[in-house]
C-alpha positions in Angstrom: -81.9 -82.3 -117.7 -84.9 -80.7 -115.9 -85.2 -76.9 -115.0 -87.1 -77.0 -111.4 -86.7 -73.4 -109.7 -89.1 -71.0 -109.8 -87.2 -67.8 -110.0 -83.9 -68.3 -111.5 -83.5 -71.9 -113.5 -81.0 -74.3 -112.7 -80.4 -77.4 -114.5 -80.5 -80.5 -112.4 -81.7 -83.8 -112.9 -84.1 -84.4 -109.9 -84.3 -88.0 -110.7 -81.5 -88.1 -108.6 -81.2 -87.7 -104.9 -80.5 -84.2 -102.9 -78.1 -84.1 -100.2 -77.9 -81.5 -97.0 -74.7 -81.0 -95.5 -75.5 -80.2 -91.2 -72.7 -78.1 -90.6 -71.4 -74.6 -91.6 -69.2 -74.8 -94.9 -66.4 -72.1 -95.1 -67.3 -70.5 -98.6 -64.2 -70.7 -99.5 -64.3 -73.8 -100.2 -63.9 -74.8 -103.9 -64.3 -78.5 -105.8 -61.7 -80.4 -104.4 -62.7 -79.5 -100.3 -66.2 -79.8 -101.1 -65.5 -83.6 -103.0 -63.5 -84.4 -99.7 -66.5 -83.4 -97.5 -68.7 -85.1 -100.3 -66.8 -88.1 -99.5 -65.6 -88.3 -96.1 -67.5 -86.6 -93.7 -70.9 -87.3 -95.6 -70.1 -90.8 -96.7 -71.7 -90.2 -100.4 -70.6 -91.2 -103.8 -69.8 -88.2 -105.1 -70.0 -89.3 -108.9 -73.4 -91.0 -108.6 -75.5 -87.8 -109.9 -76.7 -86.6 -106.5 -76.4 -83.0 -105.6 -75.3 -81.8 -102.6 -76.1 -78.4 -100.6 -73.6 -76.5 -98.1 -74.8 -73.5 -96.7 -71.8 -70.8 -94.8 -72.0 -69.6 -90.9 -74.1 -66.6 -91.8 -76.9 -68.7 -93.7 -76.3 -65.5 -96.7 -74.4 -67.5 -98.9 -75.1 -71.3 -100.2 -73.3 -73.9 -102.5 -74.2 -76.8 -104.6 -72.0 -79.5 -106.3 -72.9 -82.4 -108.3 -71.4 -84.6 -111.3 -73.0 -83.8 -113.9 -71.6 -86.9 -116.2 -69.0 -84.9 -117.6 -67.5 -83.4 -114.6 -68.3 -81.5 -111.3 -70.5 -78.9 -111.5 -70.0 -76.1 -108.9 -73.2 -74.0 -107.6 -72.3 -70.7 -105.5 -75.6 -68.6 -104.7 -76.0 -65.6 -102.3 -78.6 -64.4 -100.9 -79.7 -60.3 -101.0 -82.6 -60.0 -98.4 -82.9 -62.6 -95.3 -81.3 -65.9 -94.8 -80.8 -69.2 -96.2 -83.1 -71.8 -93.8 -80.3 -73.3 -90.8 -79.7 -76.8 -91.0 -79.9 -77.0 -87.2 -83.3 -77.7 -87.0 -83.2 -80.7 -90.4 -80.5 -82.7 -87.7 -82.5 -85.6 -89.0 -82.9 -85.1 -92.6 -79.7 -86.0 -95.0 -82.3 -85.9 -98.6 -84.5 -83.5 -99.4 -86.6 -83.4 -103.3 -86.3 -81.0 -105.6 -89.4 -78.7 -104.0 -87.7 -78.4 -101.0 -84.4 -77.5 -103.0 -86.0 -74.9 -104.8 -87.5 -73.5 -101.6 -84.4 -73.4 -99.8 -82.8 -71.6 -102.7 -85.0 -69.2 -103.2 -85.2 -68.2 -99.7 -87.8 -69.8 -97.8 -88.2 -72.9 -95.0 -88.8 -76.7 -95.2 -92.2 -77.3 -93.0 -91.4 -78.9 -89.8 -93.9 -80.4 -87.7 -94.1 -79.4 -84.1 -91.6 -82.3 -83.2 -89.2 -80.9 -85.7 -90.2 -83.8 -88.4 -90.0 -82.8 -91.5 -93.3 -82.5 -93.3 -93.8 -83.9 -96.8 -93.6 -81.6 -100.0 -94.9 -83.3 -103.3 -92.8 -83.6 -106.3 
């Protein structure tokens, strides 16, 4: 396992892919709703490794899940000062890498081009 954030470590394989759910997720929402979203509405394999990222109405509260080999691994951050980034304007973008992960977590914005592209962060 690899430790990729910047301010507060959180152990994630980025060899695997990272997924961005478009729509609002109720924070409520524990393992098994977040496995059915994981699986229905997103179309993903929820087993395979890859984590995926739900962020709530208000943008101050986020969640992750991922397998982890052993079992599901549940994420659940909030946010003291500003707002998560809104998935509005990523309509196009389903994977993000583990730079733009830790950005998002730790409270700042994927690049977007002036067409609303998303602009290439190196690993």
């Amino acid at each position: 396992m690899t430790i990729f954030s910047y301010h507060s470590p959180m152990i994630f394989d980025p060899k695997y892919p990272i997924f961005i759910h478009h729509s609002y997720v109720d924070m409520r929402k524990g393992h098994n709703t977040l496995s059915h979203v994981v699986i229905n509405q997103m179309e993903k394999e929820l087993t395979s490794g890859a984590l995926f990222l739900f962020v709530s109405r208000n943008r101050k509260a986020c969640k992750a899940i991922f397998f982890d080999g052993n079992g599901l691994v549940l994420i659940h951050k909030k946010i003291e000062r500003g707002r998560f980034m809104s998935f509005d304007n990523l309509s196009s973008v389903t994977e993000i890498n583990s730079n733009e992960l830790s950005l998002i977590l730790n409270g700042g914005q994927i690049p977007l081009s002036k067409s609303g592209k998303k602009l290439c962060i190196k690993k």
